[in-house]
C-alpha positions as CSV (number, residue, x, y, z in Angstrom):
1,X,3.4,-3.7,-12.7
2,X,3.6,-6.8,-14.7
3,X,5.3,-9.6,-12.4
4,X,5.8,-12.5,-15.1
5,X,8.5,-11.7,-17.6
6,X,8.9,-13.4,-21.1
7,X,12.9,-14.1,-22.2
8,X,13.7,-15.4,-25.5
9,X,15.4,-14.4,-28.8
10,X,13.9,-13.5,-31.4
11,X,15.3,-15.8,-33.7
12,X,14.7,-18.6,-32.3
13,X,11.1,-18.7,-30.1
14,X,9.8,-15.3,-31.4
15,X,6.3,-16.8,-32.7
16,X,5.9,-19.2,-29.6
17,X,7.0,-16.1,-27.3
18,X,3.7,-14.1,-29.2
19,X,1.8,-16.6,-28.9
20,X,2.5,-17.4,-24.8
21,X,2.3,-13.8,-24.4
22,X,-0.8,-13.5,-25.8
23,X,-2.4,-16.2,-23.8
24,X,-1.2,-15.3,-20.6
25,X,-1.8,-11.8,-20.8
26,X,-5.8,-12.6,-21.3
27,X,-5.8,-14.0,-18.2
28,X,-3.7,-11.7,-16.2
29,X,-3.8,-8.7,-18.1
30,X,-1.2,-6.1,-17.2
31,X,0.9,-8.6,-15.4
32,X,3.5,-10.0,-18.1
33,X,6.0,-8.1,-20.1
34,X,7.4,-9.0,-23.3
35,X,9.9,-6.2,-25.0
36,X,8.0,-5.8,-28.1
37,X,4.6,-4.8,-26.5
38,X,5.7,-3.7,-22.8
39,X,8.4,-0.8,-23.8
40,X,7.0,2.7,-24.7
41,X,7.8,4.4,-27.2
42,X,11.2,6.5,-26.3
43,X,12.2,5.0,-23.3
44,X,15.6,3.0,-23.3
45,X,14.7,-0.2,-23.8
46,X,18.3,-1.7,-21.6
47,X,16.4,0.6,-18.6
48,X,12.5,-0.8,-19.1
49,X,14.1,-4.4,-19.0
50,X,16.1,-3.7,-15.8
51,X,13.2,-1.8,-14.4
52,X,10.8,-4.8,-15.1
53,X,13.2,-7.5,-13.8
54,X,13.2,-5.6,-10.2
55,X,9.6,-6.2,-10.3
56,X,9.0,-9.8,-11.8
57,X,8.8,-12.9,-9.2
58,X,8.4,-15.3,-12.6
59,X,10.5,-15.4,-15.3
60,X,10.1,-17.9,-18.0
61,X,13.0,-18.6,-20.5
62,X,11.8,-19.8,-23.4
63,X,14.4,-22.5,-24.9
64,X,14.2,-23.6,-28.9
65,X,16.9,-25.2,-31.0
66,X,19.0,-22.8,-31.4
67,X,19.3,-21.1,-28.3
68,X,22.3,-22.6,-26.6
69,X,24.3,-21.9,-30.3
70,X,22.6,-18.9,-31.4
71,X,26.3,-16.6,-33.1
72,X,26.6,-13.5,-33.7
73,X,27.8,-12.0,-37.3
74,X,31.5,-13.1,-36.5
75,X,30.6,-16.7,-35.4
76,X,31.1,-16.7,-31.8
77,X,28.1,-18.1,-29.7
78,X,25.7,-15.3,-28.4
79,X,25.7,-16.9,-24.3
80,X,29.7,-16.3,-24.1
81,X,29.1,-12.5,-24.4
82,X,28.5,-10.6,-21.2
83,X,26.9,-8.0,-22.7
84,X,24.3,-10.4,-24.9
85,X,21.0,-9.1,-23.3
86,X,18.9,-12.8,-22.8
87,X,21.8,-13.3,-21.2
88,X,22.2,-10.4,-18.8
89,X,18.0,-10.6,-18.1
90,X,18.6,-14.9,-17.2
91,X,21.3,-13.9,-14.9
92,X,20.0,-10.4,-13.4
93,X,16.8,-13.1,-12.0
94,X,19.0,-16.1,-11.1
95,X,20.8,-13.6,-8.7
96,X,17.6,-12.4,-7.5
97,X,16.3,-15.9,-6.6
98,X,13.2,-15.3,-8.6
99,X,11.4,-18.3,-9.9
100,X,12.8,-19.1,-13.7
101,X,11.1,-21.5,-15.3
102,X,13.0,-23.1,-18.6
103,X,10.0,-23.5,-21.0
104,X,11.0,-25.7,-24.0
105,X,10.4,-25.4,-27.1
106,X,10.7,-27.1,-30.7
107,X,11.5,-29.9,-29.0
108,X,14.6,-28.8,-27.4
109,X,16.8,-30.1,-24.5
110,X,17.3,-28.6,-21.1
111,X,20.8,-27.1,-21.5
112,X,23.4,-28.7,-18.8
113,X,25.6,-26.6,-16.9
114,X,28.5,-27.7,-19.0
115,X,27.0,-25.8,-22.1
116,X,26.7,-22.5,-19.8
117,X,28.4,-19.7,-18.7
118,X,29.1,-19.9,-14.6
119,X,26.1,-16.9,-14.5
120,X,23.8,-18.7,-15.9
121,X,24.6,-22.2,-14.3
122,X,22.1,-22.8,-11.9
123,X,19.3,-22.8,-15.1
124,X,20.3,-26.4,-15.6
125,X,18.9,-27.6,-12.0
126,X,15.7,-25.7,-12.4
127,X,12.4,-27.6,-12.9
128,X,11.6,-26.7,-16.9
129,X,8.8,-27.4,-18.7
130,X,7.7,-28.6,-22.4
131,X,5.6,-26.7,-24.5
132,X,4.0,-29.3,-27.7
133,X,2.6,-27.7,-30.4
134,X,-0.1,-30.8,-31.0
135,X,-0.9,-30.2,-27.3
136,X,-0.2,-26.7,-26.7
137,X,-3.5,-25.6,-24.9
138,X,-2.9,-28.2,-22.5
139,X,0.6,-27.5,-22.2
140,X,-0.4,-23.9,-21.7
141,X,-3.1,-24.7,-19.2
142,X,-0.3,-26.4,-17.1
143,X,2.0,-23.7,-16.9
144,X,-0.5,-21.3,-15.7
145,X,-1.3,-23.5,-13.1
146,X,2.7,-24.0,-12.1
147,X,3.5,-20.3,-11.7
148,X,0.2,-19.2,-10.0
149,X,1.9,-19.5,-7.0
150,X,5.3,-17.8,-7.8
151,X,3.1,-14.6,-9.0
152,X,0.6,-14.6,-6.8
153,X,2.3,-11.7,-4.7
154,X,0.4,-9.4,-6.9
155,X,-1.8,-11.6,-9.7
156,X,-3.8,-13.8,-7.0
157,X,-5.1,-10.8,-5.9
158,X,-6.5,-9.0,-9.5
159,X,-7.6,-12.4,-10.4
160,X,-9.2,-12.9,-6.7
161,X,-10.9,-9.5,-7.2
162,X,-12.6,-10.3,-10.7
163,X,-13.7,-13.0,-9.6
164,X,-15.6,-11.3,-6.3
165,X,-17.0,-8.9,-9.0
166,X,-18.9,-11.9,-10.1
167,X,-20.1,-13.1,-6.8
168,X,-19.8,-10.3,-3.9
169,X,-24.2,-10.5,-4.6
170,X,-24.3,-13.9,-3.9
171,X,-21.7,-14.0,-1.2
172,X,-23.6,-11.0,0.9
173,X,-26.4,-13.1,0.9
174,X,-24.7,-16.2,2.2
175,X,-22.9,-14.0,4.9
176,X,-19.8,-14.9,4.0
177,X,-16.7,-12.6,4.2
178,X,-15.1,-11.9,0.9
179,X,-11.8,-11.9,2.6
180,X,-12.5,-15.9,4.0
181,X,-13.9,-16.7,0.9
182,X,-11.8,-15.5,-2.2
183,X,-9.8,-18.2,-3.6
184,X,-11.1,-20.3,-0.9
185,X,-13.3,-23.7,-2.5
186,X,-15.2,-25.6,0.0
187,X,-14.1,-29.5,-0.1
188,X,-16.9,-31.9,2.2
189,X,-13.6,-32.5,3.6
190,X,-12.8,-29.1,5.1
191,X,-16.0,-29.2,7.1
192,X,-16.2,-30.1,10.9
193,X,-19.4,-29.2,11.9
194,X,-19.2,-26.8,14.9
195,X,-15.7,-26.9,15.8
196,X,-14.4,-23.9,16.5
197,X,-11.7,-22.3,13.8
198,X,-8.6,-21.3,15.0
199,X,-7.6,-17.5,15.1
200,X,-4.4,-15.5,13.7
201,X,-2.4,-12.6,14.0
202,X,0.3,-11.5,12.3
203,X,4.3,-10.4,13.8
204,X,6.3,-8.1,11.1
205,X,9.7,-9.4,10.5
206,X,12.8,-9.0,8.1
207,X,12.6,-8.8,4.1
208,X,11.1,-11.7,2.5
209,X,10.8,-14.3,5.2
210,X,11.1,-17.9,4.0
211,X,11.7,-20.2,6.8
212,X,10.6,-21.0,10.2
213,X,11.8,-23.7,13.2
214,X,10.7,-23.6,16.8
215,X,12.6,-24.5,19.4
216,X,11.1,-23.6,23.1
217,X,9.7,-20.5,23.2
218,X,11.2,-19.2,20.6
219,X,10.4,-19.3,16.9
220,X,13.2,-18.2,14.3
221,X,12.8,-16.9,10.7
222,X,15.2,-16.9,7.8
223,X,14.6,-13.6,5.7
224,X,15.9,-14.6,2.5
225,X,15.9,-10.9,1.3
226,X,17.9,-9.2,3.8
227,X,20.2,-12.6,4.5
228,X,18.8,-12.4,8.3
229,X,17.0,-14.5,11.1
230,X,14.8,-13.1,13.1
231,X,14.1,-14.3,17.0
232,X,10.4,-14.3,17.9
233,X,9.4,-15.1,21.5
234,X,6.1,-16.7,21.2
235,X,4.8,-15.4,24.6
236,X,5.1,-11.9,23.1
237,X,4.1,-12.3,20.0
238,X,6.6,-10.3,18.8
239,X,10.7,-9.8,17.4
240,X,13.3,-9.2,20.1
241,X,16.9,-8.8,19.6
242,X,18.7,-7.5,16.6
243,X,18.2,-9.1,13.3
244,X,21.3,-11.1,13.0
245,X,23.6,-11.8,9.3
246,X,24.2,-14.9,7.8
247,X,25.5,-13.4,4.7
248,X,23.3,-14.4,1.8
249,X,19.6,-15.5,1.2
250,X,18.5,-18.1,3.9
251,X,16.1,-20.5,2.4
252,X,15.8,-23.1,5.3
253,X,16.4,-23.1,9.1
254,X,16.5,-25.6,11.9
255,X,16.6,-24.8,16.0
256,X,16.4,-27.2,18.9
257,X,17.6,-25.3,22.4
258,X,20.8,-25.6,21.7
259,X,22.0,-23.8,18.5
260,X,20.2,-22.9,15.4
261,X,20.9,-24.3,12.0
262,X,20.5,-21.9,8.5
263,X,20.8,-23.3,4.9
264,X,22.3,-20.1,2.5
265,X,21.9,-21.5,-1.1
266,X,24.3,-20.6,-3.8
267,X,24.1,-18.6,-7.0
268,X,26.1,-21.4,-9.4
269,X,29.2,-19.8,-9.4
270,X,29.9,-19.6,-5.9
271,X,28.4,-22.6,-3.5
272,X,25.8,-22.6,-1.1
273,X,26.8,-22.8,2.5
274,X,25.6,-23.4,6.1
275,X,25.8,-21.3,9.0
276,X,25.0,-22.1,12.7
277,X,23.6,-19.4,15.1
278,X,24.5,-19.2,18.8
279,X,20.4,-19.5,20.3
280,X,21.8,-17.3,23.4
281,X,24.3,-14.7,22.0
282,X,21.6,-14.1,18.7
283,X,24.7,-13.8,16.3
284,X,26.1,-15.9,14.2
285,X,29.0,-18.5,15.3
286,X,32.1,-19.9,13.0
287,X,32.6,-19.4,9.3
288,X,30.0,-20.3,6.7
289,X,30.3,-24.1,6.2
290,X,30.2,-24.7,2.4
291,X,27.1,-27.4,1.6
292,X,26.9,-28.4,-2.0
293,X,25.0,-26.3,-4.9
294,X,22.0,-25.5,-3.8
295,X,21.5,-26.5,-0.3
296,X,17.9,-26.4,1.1
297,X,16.0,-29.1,3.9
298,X,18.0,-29.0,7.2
299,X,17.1,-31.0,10.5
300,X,19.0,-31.8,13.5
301,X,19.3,-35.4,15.0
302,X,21.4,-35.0,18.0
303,X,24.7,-34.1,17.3
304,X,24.0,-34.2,13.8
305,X,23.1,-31.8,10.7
306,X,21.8,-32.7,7.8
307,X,21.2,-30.9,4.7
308,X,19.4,-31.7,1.6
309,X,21.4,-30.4,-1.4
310,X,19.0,-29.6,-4.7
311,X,22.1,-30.3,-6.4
312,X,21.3,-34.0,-5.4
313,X,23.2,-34.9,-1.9
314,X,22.6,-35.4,1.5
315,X,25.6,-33.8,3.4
316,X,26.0,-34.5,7.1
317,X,27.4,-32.4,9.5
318,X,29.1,-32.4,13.1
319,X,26.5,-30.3,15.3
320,X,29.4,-29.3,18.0
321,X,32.0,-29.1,15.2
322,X,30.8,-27.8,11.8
323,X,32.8,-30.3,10.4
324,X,31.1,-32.0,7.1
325,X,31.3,-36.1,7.7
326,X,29.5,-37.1,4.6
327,X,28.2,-36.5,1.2
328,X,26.0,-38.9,0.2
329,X,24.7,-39.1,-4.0
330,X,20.9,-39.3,-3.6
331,X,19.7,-39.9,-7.1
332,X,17.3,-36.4,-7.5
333,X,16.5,-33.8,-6.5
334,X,16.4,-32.9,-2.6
335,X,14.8,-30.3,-1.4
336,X,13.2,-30.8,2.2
337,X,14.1,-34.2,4.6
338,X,12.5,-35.8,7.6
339,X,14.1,-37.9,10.2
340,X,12.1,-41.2,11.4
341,X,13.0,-45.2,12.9
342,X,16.9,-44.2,12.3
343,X,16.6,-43.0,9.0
344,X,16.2,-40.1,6.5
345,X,13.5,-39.4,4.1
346,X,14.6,-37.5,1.4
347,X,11.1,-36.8,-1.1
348,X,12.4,-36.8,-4.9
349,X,9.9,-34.3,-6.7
350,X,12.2,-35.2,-9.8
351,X,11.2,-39.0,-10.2
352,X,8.0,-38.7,-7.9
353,X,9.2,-41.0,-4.8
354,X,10.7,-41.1,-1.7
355,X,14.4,-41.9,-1.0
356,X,15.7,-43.3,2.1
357,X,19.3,-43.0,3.8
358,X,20.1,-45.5,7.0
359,X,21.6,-43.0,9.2
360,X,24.2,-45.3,11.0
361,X,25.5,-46.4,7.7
362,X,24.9,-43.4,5.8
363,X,24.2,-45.1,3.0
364,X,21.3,-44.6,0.3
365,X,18.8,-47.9,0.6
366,X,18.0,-49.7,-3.0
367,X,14.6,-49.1,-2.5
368,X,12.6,-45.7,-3.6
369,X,8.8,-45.7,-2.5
370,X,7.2,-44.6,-5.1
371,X,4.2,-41.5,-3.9
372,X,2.7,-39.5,-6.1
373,X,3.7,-37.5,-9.0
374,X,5.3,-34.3,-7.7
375,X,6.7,-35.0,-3.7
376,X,7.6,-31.7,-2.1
377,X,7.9,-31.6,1.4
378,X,7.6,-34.0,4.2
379,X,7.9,-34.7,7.9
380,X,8.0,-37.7,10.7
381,X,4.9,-37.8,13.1
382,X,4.9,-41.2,15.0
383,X,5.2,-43.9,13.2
384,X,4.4,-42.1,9.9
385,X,6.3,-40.1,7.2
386,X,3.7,-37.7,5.8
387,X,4.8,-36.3,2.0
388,X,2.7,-33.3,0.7
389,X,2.1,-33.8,-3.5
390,X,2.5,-30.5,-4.9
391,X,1.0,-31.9,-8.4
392,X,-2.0,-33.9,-7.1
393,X,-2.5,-31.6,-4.1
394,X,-3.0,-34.3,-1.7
395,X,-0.9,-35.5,1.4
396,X,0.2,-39.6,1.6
397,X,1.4,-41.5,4.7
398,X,4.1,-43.8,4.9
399,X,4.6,-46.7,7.3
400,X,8.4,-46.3,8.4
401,X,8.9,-50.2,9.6
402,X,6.7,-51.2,6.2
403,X,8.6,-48.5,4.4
404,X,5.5,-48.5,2.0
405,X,2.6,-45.8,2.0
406,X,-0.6,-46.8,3.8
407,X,-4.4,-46.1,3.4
408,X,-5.5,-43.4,0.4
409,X,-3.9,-39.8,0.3
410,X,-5.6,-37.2,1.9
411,X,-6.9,-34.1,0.1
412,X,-5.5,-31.2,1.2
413,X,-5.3,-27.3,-0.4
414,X,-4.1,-26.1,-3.9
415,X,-0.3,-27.1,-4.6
416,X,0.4,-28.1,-1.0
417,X,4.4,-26.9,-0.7
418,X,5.5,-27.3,3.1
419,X,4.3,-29.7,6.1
420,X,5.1,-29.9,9.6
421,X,4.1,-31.4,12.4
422,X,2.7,-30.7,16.4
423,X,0.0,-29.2,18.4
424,X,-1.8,-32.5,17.7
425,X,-1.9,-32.5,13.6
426,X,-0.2,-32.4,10.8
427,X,-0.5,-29.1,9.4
428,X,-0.1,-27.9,5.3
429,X,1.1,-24.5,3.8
430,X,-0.7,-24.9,0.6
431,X,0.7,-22.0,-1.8
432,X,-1.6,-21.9,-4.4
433,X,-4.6,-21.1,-2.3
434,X,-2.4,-19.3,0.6
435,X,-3.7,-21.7,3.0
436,X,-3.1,-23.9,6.2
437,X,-5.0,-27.7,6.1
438,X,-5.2,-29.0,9.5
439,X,-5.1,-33.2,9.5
440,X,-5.8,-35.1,12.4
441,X,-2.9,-38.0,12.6
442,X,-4.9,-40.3,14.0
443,X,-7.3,-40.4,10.7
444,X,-5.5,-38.7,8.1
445,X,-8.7,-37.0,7.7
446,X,-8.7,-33.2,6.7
447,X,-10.2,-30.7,10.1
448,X,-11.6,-28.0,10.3
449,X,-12.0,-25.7,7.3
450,X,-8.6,-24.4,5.1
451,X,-7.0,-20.8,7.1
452,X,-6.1,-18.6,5.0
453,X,-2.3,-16.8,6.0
454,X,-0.6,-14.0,3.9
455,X,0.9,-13.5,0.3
456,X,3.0,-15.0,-0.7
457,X,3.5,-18.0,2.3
458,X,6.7,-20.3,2.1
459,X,7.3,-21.6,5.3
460,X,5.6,-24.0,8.0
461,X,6.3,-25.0,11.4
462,X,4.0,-26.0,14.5
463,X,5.1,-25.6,18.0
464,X,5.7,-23.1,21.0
465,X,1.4,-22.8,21.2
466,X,0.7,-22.0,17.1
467,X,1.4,-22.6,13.6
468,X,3.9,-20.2,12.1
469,X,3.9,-19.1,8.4
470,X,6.2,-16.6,6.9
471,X,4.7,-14.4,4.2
472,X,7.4,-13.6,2.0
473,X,5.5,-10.3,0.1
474,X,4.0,-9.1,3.3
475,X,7.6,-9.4,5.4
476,X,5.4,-11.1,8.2
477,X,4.8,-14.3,9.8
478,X,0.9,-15.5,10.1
479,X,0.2,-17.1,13.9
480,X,-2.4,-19.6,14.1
481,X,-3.4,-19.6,17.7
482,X,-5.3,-22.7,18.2
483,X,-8.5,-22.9,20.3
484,X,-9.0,-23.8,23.7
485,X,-10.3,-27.5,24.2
């Protein structure tokens, strides 16, 4: 079944629509719908629409001139009805927390959330992207590259298998596995010349599992598609307990041995929330503790929680208390945070640098440090911030007394997405190769080759005797067991 879906009106983006259906569909053929060519003849097309949305991890939403004030024959605007289809397919994949991708057109504007309806709302603070018709191949070429990751629950794998058509002759001869291989590009970087390479296994958790934190023993997972965390003991290697609610789709979590920390993002009309988690009773402790928009990165520090709001805050809350002390305007968008030297490191992917917040004033520093073009995730190893690019697909250090990044980024995977640190490295979840990089902090140079974990990944942590990776299509968490030294 096709898993990118093409919205747009007729009217407006019909000819671009073709033409981006077209292209895509050469290179993953059977994968993207667009009404015109993707409903059979017969069928209700309302039902093929809503059959193919159930299925689709990508949509795209292609945005022209007219499509904010596109009116129906009495005048009124075609968004403020319900029942207007683009409408009804934008918001049936918003609830679904599938990836939706604005792609303008014509040279429109991203719409703001002023000029939508409440369903359709949280379009505006979604990452679009331009298509130019004097540089549409290129433009094209980028967008492939940007939702390879969101489709590759299915797609990776059809494009990973034509390709191993090609060189399954040449690969038998080399010895190589097909499995280790597909997808997998040697760098001179990911060679360590007789080291040994770590193992994994795999523990089956809830629906969807996003993210991971280890505290102890135990390692917890958000399941963002059954609004659960699960408890893993890492001596096991397995679940125990009863899945426990949070009441809506977790996206980030947080443990130290005390209590454990979920982020529950919002759908636009209703706002996101936090909710804390008794370690020892497994079940979930006080109300849900509204946290801006969209909130995502969480960390303790003591008695504190913070929170990382997409919608562009920093929220601070009381760890014994659940009481919110602070919201603090951050400038971009936030969607993970590290904690270092008294402050908080908040990586901008909008504006491509890193902000900083002086946790005993609480106040945003002047300063940005500028890294890269596309920051995405980072983390606090000694005297170091590390921040994984997700556009250059490398990983820079910062010096957190310099407050200035140090020595030349470090190559890691395709469109590195998550990084943590422990067990001696920093460690990165690279999505679009569904791979783990393995850096030694003392270097910042790349060991070992890249491990590949399951479909899907979004989620990193180190700790507890392993690397933990939740694999969101195969409803598992990937174990790196480390070897002996």
């Amino acid at each position: 079944m096709p898993n990118v879906f093409i919205s747009y009106r007729r009217d407006d983006t019909s000819g671009y629509a073709r033409s981006l259906y077209d292209r895509l569909n050469e290179r993953w053929p059977g994968e993207v719908f667009m009404d015109v060519d993707a409903i059979p003849l017969g069928r209700d097309f309302v039902e093929v629409i809503t059959e193919r949305l159930q299925v689709s991890d990508t949509m795209l939403v292609l945005i022209g001139p007219e499509w904010l004030t596109a009116a129906d024959a009495h005048g009124n605007r075609r968004l403020d009805d319900e029942g207007d289809l683009v409408r009804a397919e934008v918001a049936a994949a918003l609830r679904r927390n599938a990836s939706v991708v604005p792609v303008l057109v014509q040279g429109a504007a991203m719409p703001t959330a002023a000029e939508l309806p409440p369903d359709l709302q949280p379009l505006s603070r979604r990452q679009g992207h331009e298509l130019r018709h004097s540089r549409w191949d290129d433009d094209v070429e980028r967008l492939e590259t940007a939702i390879g990751p969101a489709r590759a629950r299915s797609g990776r794998g059809i494009l990973v298998a034509a390709i191993a058509a090609v060189v399954v002759v040449a690969i038998a001869v080399a010895g190589i596995a097909l499995l280790a291989g597909s997808g997998d590009e040697d760098r001179p970087s990911d060679r360590a010349g007789g080291e040994p390479s770590p193992s994994t296994s795999v523990v089956p958790v809830g629906s969807e599992p996003k993210g991971v934190a280890v505290a102890g023993d135990s390692v917890w997972v958000v399941n963002s598609g059954d609004g659960t965390v699960t408890q893993i003991d890492s001596t096991q290697q397995a679940a125990v307990g009863q899945p426990i609610e949070i009441g809506g789709p977790g996206a980030y979590i947080a443990a130290d041995e005390r209590s454990v920390w979920v982020s529950v993002i919002g759908d636009g009309s209703e706002p996101g929330y936090v909710v804390q988690v008794d370690a020892d009773a497994g079940e979930a402790v006080g109300p849900e503790i509204p946290a801006g928009r969209f909130p995502q990165g969480i960390i303790i520090t003591g008695k504190s929680v913070w929170v990382a709001d997409y919608g562009g805050t920093l929220q601070r809350f009381e760890s014994d208390t659940g009481r919110r002390t602070d919201v603090i305007q951050i400038k971009g968008s936030a969607r993970t945070i590290a904690a270092a030297a008294g402050r908080i490191w908040i990586p901008d992917l909008d504006n491509g640098v890193v902000r900083v917040v002086d946790m005993a004033t609480r106040k945003l520093l002047p300063s940005a440090i500028p890294v890269g073009r596309e920051p995405t995730a980072i983390v606090a190893a000694g005297k170091h911030v590390w921040v994984a690019d997700n556009r250059l697909d490398n990983v820079s250090r910062i010096d957190v007394n310099r407050m200035e990044v140090v020595g030349q980024p470090t190559p890691v995977g395709r469109e590195p997405a998550e990084i943590a640190a422990g067990e001696g490295a920093i460690w990165v979840l690279n999505e679009g190769d569904q791979s783990v990089t393995r850096i030694d902090p003392r270097t910042a140079r790349v060991t070992g080759r890249r491990i590949k974990v399951g479909r899907d990944p979004g989620g990193l942590a180190a700790g507890a005797g392993g690397v933990w990776v939740p694999n969101a299509d195969d409803d598992t968490v990937t174990r790196i067991s480390l070897p002996s030294s």
